[in-house]
C-alpha positions as CSV (number, residue, x, y, z in Angstrom):
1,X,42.7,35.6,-129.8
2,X,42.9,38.1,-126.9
3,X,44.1,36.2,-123.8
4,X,43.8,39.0,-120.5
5,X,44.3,38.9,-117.0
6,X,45.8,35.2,-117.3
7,X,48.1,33.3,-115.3
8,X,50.2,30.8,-116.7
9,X,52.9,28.0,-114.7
10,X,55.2,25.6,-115.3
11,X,53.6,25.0,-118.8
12,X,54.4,25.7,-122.5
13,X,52.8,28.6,-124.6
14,X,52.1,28.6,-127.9
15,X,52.6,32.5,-128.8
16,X,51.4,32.7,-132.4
17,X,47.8,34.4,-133.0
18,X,47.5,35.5,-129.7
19,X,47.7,38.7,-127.7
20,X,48.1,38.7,-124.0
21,X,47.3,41.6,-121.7
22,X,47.9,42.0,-118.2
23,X,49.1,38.0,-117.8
24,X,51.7,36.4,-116.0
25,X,54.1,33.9,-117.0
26,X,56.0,32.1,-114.4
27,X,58.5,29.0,-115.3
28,X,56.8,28.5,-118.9
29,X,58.0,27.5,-122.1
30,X,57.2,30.5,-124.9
31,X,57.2,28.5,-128.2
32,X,56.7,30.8,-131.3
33,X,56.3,29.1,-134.5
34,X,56.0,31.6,-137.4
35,X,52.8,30.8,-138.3
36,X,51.6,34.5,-137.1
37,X,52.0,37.4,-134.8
38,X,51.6,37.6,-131.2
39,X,51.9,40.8,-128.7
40,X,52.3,41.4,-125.7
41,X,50.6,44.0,-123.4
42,X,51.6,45.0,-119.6
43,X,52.7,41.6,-119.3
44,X,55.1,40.2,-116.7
45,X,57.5,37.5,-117.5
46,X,59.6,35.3,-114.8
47,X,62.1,32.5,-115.1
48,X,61.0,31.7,-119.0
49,X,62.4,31.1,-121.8
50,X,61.6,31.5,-125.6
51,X,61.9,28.4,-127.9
52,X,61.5,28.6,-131.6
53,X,59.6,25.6,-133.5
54,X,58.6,25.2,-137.5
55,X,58.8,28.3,-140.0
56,X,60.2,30.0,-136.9
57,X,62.9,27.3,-135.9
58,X,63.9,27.1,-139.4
59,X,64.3,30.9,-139.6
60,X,66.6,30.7,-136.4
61,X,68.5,28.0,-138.0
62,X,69.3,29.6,-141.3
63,X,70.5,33.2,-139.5
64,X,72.9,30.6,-137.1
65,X,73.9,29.3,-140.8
66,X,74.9,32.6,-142.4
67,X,76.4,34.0,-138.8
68,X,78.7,31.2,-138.9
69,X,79.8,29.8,-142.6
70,X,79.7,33.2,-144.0
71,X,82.7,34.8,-142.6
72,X,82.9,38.3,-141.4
73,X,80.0,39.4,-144.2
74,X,77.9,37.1,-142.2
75,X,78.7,38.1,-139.2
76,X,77.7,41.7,-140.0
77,X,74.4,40.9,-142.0
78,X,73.3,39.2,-138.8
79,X,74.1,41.9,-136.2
80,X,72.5,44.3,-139.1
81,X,69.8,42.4,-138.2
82,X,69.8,42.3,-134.9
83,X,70.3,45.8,-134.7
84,X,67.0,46.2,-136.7
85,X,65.9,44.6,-134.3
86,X,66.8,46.7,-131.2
87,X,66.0,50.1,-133.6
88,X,62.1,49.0,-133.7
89,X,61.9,47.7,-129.9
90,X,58.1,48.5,-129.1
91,X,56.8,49.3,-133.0
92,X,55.0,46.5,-134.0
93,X,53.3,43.2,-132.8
94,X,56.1,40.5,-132.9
């Protein structure tokens, strides 16, 4: 669902399925799930912060799992990943 033009406050956003254009956030809870993608266009963000619930919590969990019990192999699969991460900045809908 295409949300533009929006304001959101003090409230929590579910992110998944949606794609908001032109909206502020201000003081919000983001909550992604992992159910599906979500994007962001010309969007301004202020004093939020992302939370991760379900398939997406679970996700977060088990890089937290290998980062930590894996030793230094660990350590370097997750900042491969996060590097990944910071390599496609901007490619494709989150």
């Amino acid at each position: 669902m295409k949300i533009s033009n929006y304001q959101f406050a003090n409230e929590e956003v579910v992110l998944d399925f949606h794609h908001y254009e032109a909206c502020q956030f201000n003081t919000c809870r983001l909550v992604v799930l992992g159910h599906g993608d979500f994007a962001f266009e010309r969007c301004e963000i202020t004093n939020c912060e992302f939370t991760f619930a379900g398939p997406a919590a679970s996700s977060i969990k088990t890089m937290a799992t290998i980062y930590h019990q894996m030793g230094d192999q660990g350590k370097a699969l997750i900042e491969g990943t996060f590097n990944q991460i910071r390599n496609a900045a901007g490619n494709s809908p989150a």
